[in-house]
N, C-alpha and C positions, 0 to 999 in steps of 0.2 A: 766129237762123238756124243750119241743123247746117252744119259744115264740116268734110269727109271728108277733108282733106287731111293726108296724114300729113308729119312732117317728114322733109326729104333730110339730105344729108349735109354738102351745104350752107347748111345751115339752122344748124348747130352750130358756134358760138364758143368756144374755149379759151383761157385765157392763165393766166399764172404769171410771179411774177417781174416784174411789172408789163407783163409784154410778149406783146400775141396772136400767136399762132404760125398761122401764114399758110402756111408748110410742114406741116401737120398730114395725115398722111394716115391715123390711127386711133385711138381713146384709148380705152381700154374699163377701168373698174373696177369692184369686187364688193364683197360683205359675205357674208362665212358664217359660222357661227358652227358648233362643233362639237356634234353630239346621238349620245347611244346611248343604244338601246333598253335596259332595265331587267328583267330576269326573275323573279318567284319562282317559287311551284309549278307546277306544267304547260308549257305547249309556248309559249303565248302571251304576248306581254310584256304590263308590267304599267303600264309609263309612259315614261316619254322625258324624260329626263337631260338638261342643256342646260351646254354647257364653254364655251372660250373663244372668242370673236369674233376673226377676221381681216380685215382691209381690206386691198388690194391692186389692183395695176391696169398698165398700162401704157402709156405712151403712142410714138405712133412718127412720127417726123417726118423732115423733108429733112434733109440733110446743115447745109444753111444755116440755118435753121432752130436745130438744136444747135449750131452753132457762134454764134449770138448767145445761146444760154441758158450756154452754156459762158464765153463772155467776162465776159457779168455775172458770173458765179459769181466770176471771177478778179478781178475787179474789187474784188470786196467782199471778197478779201482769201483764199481760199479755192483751193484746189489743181486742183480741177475741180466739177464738178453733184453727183457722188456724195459732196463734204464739206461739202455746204449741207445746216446744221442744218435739221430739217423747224419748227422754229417759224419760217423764214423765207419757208416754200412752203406755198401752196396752190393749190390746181390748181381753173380757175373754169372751167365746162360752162355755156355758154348754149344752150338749144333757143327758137328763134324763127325761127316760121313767113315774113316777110317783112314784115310789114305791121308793125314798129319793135316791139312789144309782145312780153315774150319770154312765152312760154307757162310754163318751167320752168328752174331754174335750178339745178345742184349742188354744190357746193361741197365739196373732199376737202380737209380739212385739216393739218397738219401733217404734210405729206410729204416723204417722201426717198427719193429713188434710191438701188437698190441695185446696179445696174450698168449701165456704159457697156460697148458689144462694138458693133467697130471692124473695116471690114476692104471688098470688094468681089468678084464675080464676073467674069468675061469675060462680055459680051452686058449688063452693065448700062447701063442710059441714064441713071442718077439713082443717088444715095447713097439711102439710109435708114434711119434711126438707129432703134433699138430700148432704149426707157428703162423698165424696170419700175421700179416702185415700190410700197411701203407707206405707209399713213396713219390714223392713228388714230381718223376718224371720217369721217361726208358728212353735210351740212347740205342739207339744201331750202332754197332762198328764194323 
């Protein structure tokens, strides 16, 4: 049977650290990799050059939220989340629709924060922490 249901945003499970983040209010990562066009004679290029690959991503969560990925970090011995070795992180995406089965699964492995930025406005109701990161690769499962 077709089923048009696409998934929300509720549908998507995150954790790292052994620990799902329940304050999660965004996680977005990429893959690019660099390309340039290649020229010889005349106007039109002749092929497409292919450089280095970048992984990158960010994730943004509650206040409380980073302060329990921050305690473990401290725990294991470490200054804060930005000096946890990326062999110790990886950052797991579950897409599942409801029905316990997950559809899609992605897996950003050996990552690390490259900065915590810290701070509030007047008229906020909520903290929200903003963690980018790099990672060496993403896995399907």
């Amino acid at each position: 049977m077709f089923d048009s249901r696409e998934f929300e945003y509720a549908d998507v499970k995150v954790s790292l650290l052994g620990i799902e983040l329940t304050g999660l209010r965004g996680n977005t990562y990429k893959k690019s990799q660099e390309k340039e066009l290649v020229y010889g004679q005349g106007n039109d290029p002749k092929a497409i050059q292919r450089g280095q690959k970048k992984y990158e991503g960010s994730l943004m969560l509650l206040k409380s939220d980073y302060d329990i990925l921050d305690a473990a970090a401290r725990a294991a011995g470490y200054e804060d989340l930005v000096d946890v070795p990326g062999r110790l992180i990886n950052i797991t995406t579950v897409y599942d629709k409801g029905d316990g089965t997950p559809l899609a699964t992605d897996v950003c492995q050996n990552v690390e924060f490259t900065e915590v930025e810290d701070g509030m406005k007047t008229g906020d109701k909520f903290k929200e922490v903003t963690l980018p990161y790099i990672f060496l690769r993403k896995k399907k499962v």
